[in-house]
ROPALO-785998 format. One record per residue: residue number from 1; residue in one letter; x, y, z of N, C-alpha, C in turn. Coordinates in pm, 1 decimal. Example, Ala and Ser with C-alpha at 12.3 -4.5 7.8 and 13.67 -1.06 7.14 Angstrom:
REM ROPALO-785998
(1, 'A', (1319.0, -569.0, 780.0), (1230.0, -450.0, 780.0), (1320.0, -330.0, 780.0))
(2, 'S', (1285.0, -225.0, 708.0), (1367.0, -106.0, 714.0), (1290.0, 3.0, 787.0))
***
This chain:
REM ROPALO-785998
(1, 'X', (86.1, -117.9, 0.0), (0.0, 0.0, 0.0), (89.9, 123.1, 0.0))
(2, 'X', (48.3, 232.2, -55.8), (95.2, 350.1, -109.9), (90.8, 447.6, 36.3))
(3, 'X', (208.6, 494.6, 46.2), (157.2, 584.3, 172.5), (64.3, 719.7, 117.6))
(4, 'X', (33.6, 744.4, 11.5), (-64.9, 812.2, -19.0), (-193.8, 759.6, 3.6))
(5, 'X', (-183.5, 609.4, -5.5), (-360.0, 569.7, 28.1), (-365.7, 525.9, 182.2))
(6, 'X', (-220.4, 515.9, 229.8), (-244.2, 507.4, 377.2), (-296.7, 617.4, 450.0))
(7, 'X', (-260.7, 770.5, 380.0), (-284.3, 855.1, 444.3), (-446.0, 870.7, 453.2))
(8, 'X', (-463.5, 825.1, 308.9), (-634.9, 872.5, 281.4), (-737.4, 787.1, 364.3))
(9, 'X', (-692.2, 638.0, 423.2), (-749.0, 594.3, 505.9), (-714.4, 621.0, 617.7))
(10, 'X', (-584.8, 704.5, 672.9), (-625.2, 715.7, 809.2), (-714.3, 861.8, 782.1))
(11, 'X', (-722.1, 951.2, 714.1), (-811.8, 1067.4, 733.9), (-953.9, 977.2, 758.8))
(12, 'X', (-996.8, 860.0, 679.8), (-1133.7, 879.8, 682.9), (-1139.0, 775.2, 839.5))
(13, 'X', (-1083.4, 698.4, 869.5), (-1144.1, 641.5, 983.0), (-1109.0, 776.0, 1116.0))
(14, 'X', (-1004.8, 910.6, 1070.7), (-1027.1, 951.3, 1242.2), (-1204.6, 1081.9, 1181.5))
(15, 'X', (-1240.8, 1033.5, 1097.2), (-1346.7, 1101.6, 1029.9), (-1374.5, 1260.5, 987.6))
(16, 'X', (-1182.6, 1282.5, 899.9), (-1168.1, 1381.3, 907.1), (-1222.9, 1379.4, 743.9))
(17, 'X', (-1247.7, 1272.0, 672.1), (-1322.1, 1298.9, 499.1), (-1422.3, 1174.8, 510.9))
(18, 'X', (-1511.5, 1202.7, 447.0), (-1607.1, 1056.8, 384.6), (-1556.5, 956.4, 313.7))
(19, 'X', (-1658.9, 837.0, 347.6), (-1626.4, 715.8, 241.9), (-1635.6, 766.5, 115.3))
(20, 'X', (-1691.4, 852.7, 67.9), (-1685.9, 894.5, -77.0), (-1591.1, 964.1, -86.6))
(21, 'X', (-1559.4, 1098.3, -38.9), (-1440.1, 1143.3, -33.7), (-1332.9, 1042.2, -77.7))
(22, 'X', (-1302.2, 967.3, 31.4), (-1176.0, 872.4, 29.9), (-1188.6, 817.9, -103.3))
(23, 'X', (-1307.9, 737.9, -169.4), (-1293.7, 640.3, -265.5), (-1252.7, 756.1, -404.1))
(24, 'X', (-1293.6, 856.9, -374.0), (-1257.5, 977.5, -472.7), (-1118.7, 978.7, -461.6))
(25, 'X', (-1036.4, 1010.4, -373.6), (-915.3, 1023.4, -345.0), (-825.3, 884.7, -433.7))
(26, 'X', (-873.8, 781.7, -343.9), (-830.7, 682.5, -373.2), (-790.6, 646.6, -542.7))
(27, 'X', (-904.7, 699.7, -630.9), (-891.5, 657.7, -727.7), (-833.6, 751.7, -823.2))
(28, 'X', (-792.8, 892.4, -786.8), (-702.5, 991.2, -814.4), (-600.6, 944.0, -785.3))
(29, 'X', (-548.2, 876.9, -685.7), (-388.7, 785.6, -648.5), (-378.9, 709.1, -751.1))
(30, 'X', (-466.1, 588.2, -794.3), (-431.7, 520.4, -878.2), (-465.6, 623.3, -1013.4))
(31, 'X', (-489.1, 721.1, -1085.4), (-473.2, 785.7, -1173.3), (-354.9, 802.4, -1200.2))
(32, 'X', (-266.8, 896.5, -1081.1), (-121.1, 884.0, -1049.1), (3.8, 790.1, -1026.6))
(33, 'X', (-49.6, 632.9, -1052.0), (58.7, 524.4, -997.6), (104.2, 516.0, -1150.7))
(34, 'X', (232.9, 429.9, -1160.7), (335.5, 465.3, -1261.5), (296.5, 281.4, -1276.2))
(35, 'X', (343.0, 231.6, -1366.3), (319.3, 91.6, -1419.8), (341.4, 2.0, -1355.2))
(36, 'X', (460.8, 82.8, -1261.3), (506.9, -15.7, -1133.8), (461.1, -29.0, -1023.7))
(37, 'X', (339.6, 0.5, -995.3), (269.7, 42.2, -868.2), (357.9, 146.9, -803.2))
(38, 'X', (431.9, 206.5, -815.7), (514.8, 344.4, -716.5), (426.8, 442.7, -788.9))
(39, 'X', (398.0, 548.6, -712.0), (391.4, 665.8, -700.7), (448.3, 753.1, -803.5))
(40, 'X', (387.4, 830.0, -915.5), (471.9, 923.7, -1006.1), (565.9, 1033.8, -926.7))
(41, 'X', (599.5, 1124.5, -947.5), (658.9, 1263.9, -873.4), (672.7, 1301.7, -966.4))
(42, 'X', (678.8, 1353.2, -1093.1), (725.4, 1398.7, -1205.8), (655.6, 1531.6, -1143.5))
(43, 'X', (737.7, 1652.1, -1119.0), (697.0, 1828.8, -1055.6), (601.5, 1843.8, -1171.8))
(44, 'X', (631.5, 1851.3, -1303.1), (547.8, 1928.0, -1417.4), (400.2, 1830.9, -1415.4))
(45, 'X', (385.6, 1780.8, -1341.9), (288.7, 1686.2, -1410.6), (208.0, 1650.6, -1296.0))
(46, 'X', (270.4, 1623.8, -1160.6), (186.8, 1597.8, -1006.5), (111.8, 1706.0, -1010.4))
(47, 'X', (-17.8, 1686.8, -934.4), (-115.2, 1780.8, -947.0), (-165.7, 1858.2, -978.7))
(48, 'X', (-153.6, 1834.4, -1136.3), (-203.1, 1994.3, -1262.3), (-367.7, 1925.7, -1237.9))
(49, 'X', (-377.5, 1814.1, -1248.9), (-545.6, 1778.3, -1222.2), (-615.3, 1808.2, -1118.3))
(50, 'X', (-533.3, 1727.2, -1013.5), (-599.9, 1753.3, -899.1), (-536.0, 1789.4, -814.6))
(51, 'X', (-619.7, 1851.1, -695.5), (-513.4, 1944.7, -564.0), (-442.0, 1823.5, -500.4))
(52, 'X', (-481.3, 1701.8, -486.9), (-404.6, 1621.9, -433.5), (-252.7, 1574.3, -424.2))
(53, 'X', (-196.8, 1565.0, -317.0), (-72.4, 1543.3, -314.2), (-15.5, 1400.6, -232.3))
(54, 'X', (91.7, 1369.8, -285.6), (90.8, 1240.3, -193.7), (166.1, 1261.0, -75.5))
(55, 'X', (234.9, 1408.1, -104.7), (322.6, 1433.7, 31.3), (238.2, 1454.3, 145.4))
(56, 'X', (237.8, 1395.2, 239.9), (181.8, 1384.7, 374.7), (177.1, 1529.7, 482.1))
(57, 'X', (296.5, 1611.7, 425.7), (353.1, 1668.9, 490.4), (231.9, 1828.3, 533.4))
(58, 'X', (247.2, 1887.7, 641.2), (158.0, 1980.0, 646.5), (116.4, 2057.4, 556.2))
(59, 'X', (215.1, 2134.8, 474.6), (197.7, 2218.4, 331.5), (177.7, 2160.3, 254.0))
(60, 'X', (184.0, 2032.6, 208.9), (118.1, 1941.9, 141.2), (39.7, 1879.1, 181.9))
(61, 'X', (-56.4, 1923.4, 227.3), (-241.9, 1835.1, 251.6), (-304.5, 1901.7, 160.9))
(62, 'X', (-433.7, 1797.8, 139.0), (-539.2, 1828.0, 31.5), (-597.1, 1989.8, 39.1))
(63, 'X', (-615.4, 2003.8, -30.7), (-638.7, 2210.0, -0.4), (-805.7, 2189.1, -20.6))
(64, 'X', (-867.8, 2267.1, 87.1), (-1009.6, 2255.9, 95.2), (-1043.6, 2266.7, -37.6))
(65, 'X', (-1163.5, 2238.8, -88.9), (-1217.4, 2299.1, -212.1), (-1358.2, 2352.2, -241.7))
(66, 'X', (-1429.7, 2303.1, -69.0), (-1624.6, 2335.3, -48.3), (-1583.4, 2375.7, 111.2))
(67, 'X', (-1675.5, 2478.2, 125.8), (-1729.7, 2490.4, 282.6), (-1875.9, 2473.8, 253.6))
(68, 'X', (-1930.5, 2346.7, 348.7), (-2009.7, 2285.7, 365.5), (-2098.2, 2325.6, 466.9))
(69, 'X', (-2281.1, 2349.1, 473.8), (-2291.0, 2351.2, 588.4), (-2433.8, 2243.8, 542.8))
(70, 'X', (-2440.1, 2197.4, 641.4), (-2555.8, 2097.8, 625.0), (-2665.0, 2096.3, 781.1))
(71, 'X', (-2783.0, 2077.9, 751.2), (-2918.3, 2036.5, 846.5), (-2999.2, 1981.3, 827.3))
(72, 'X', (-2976.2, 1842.6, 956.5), (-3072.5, 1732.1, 881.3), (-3195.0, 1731.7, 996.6))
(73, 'X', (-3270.2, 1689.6, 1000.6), (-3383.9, 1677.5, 1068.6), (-3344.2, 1547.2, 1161.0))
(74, 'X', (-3399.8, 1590.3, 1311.6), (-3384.2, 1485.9, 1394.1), (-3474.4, 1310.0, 1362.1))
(75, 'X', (-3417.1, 1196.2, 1404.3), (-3464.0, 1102.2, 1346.1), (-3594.0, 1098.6, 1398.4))
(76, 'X', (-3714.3, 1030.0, 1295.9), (-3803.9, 1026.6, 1312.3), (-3913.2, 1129.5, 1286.6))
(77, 'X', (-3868.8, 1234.9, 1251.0), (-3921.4, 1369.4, 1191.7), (-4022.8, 1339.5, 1099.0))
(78, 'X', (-4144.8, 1428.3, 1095.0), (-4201.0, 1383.1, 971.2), (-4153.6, 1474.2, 845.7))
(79, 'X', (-4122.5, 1375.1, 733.5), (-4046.3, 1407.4, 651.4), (-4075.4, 1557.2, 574.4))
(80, 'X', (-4232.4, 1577.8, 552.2), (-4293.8, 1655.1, 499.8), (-4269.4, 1805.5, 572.9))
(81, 'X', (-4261.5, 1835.3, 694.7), (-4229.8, 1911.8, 779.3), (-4098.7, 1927.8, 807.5))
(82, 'X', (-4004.6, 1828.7, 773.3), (-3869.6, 1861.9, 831.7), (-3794.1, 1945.6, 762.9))
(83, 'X', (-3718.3, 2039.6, 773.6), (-3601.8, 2106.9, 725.0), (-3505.2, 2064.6, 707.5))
(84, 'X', (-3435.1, 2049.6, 556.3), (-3298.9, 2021.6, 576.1), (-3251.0, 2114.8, 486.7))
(85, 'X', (-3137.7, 2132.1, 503.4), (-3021.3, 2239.3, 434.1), (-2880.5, 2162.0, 396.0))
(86, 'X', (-2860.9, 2191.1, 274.9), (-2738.9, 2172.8, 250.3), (-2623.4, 2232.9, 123.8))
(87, 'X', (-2581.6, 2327.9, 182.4), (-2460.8, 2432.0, 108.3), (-2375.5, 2389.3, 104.8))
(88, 'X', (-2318.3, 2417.2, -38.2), (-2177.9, 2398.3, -73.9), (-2109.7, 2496.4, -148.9))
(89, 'X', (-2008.8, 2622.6, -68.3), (-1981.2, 2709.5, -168.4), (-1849.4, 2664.3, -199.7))
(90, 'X', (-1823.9, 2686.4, -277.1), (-1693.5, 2667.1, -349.3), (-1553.1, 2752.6, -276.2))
(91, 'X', (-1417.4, 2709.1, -257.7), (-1357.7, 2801.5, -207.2), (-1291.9, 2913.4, -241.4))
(92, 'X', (-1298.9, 2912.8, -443.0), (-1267.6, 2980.3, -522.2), (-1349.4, 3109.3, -496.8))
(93, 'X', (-1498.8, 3087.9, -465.3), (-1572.8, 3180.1, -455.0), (-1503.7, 3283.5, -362.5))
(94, 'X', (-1516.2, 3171.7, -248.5), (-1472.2, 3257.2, -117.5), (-1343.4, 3402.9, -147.2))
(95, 'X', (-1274.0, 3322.0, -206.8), (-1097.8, 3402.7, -246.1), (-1210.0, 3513.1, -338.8))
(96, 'X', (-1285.0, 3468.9, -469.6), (-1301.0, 3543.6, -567.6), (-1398.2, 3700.7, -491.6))
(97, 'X', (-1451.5, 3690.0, -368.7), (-1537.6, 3741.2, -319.8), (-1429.7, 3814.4, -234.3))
(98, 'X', (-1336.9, 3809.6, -144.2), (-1198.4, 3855.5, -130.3), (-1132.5, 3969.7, -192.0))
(99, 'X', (-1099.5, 3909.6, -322.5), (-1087.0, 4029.9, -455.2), (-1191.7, 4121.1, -466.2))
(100, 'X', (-1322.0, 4065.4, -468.3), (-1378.9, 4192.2, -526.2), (-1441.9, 4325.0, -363.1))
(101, 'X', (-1338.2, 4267.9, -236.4), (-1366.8, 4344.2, -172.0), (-1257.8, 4532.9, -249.8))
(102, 'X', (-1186.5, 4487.5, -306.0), (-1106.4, 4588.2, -375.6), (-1204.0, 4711.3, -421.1))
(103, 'X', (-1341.5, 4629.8, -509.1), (-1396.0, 4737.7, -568.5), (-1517.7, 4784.4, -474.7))
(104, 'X', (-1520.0, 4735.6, -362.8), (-1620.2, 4783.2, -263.7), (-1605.8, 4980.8, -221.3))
(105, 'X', (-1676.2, 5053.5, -264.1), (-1639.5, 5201.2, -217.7), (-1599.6, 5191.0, -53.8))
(106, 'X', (-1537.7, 5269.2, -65.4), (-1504.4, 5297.2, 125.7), (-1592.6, 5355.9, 212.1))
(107, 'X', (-1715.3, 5427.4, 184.1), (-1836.3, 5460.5, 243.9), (-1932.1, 5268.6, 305.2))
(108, 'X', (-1907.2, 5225.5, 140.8), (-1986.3, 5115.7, 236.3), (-1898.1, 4990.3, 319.9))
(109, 'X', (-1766.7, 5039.3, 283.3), (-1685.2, 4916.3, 382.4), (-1674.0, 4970.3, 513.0))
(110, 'X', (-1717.5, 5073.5, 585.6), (-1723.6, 5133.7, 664.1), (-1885.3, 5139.8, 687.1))
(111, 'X', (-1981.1, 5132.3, 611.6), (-2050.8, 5090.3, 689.2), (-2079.1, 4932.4, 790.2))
(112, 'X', (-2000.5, 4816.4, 670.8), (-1989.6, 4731.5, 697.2), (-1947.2, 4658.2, 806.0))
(113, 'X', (-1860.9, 4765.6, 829.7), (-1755.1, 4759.2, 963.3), (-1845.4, 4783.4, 1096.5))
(114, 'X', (-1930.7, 4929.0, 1057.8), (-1984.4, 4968.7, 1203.3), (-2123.4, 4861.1, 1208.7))
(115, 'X', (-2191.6, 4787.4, 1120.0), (-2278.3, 4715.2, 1119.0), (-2172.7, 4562.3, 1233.2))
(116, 'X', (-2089.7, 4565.5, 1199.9), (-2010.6, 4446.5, 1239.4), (-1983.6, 4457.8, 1362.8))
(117, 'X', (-1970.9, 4634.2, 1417.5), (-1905.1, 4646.6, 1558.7), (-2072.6, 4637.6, 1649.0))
(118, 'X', (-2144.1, 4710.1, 1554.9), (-2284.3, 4695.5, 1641.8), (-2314.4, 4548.9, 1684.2))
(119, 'X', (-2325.1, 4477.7, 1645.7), (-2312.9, 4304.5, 1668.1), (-2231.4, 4248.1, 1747.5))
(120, 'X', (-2097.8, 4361.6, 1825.0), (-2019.8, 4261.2, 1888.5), (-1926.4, 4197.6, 1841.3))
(121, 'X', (-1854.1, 4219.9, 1673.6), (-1752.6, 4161.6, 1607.2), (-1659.4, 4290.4, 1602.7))
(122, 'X', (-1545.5, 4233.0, 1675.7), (-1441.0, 4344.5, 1633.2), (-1371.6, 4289.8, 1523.9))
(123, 'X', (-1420.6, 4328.2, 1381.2), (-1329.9, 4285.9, 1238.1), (-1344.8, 4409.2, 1178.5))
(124, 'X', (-1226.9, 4410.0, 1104.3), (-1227.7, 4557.6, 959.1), (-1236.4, 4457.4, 831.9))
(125, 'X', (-1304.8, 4479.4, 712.4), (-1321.5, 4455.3, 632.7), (-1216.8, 4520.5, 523.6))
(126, 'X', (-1177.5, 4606.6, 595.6), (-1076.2, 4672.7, 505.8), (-944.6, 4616.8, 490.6))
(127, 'X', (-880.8, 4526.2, 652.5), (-783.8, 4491.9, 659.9), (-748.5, 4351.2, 609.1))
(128, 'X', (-851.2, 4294.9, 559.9), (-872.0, 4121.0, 457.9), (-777.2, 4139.4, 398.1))
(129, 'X', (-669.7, 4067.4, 402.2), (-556.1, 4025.7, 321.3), (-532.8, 3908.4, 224.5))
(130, 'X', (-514.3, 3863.2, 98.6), (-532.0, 3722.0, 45.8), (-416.3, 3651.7, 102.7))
(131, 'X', (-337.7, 3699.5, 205.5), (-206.2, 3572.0, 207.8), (-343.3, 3530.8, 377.0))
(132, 'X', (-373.7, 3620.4, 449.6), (-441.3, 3592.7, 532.0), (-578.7, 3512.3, 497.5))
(133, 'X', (-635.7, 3492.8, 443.0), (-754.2, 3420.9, 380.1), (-692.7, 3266.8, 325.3))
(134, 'X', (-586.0, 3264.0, 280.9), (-580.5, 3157.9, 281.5), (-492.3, 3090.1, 392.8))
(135, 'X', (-448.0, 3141.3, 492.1), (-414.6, 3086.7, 608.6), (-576.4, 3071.0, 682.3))
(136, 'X', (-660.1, 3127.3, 666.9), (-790.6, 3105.7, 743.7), (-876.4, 2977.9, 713.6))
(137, 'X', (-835.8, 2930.1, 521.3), (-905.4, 2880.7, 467.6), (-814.2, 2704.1, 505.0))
(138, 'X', (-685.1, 2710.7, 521.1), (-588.3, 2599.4, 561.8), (-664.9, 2559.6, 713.7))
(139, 'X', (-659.3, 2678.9, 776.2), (-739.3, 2629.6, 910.1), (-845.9, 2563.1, 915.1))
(140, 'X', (-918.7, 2616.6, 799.3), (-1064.9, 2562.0, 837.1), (-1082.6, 2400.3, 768.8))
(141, 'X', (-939.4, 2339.2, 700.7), (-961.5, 2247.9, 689.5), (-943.6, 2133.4, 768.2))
(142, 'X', (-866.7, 2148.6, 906.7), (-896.8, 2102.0, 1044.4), (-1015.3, 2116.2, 1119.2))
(143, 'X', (-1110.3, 2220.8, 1049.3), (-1214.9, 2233.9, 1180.0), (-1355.9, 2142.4, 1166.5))
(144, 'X', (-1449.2, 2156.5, 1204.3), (-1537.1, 2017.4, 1179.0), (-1632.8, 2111.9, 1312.6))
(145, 'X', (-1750.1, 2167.0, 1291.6), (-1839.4, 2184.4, 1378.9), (-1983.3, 2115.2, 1409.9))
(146, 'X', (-2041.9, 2062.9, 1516.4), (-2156.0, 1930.3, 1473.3), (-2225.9, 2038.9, 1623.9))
(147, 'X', (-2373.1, 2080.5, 1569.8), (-2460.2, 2105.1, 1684.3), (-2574.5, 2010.9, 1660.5))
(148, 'X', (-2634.2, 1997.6, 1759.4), (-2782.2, 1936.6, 1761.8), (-2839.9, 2021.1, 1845.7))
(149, 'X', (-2935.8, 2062.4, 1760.7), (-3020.4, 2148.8, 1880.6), (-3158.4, 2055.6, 1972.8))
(150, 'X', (-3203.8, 2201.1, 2012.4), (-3296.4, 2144.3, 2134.3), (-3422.7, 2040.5, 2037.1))
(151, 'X', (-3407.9, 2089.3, 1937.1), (-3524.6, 2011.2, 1875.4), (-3489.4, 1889.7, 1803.0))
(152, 'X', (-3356.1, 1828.7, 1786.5), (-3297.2, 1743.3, 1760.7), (-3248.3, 1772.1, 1627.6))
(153, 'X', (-3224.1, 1894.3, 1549.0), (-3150.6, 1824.3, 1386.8), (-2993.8, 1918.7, 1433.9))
(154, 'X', (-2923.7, 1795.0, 1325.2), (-2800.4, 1818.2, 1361.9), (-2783.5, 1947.9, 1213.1))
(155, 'X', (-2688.7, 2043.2, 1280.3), (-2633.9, 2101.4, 1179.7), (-2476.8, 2089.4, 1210.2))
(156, 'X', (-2390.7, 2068.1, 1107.7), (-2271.8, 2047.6, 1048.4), (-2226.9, 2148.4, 963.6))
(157, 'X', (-2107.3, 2231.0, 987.6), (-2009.8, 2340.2, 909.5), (-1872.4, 2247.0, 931.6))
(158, 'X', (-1867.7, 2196.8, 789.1), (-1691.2, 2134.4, 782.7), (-1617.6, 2182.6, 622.9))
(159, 'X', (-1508.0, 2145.9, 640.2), (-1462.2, 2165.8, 487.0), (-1454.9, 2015.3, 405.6))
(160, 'X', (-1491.7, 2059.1, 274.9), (-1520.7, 1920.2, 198.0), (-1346.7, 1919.2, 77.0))
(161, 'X', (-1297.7, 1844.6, 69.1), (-1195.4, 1822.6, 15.4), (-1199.7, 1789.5, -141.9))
***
């Protein structure tokens, strides 16, 4: 076994990706195996397809590519009545939405701001940086949030790979 597919099974059993995820992964590895069962490395050619990497190493993990939020209805719900939700924005968006804080006038990024402080968030909208966004966006591919509320449906905010 490939320590690239070792890695992809230990992500999914500490249930940091899905069985689909993984079998996705998985079969991007073998896209990448060389005739000999080893691993390609060829620089010009490893991951022009996909973000995947086989290096294990921190700067080399899978780079988010969805922030996910999902709500399912507690079991037993009647189906007709229950709410569920499920978003998937892209992370390109996220960055592309980033950029176009550039063409935002400064009247309304300042309103944005005092709307933000009224709420109790101390953030500037002005000070969004792209080397900072994507250190936020690396983070959030460790994070994994699971509530159940009082009425029983679970909602879930994770990053999808």
């Amino acid at each position: 076994m490939t320590a690239s597919k070792k890695k992809i099974l230990e992500m999914l059993a500490q249930g940091r990706i899905s069985a689909d995820d993984a079998y996705k992964l998985l079969n991007a590895v073998d896209e990448e195996v060389g005739g000999n069962g080893t691993e390609t490395r060829n620089e010009d050619t490893v991951n022009t397809k996909r973000e995947y990497t086989a290096d294990p190493s921190p700067a080399n993990k899978l780079k988010p590519k969805y922030l996910r939020v999902t709500v399912t209805p507690r079991e037993g719900a009647d189906p007709e009545h229950a709410d569920r939700v499920n978003v998937r924005v892209p992370m390109s968006l996220v960055r592309a939405g980033l950029k176009m804080t550039a063409l935002i006038p400064p009247d309304a990024l300042n309103k944005a701001n005092d709307a933000l402080h009224d709420k109790g968030i101390n953030f500037d909208v002005k000070n969004i940086k792209p080397e900072d966004l994507e250190e936020l966006i690396t983070a959030l591919g460790d994070m994994e949030v699971d509530v159940e509320t009082g009425h029983g449906e679970k909602v879930k905010v994770f990053v999808e790979y």
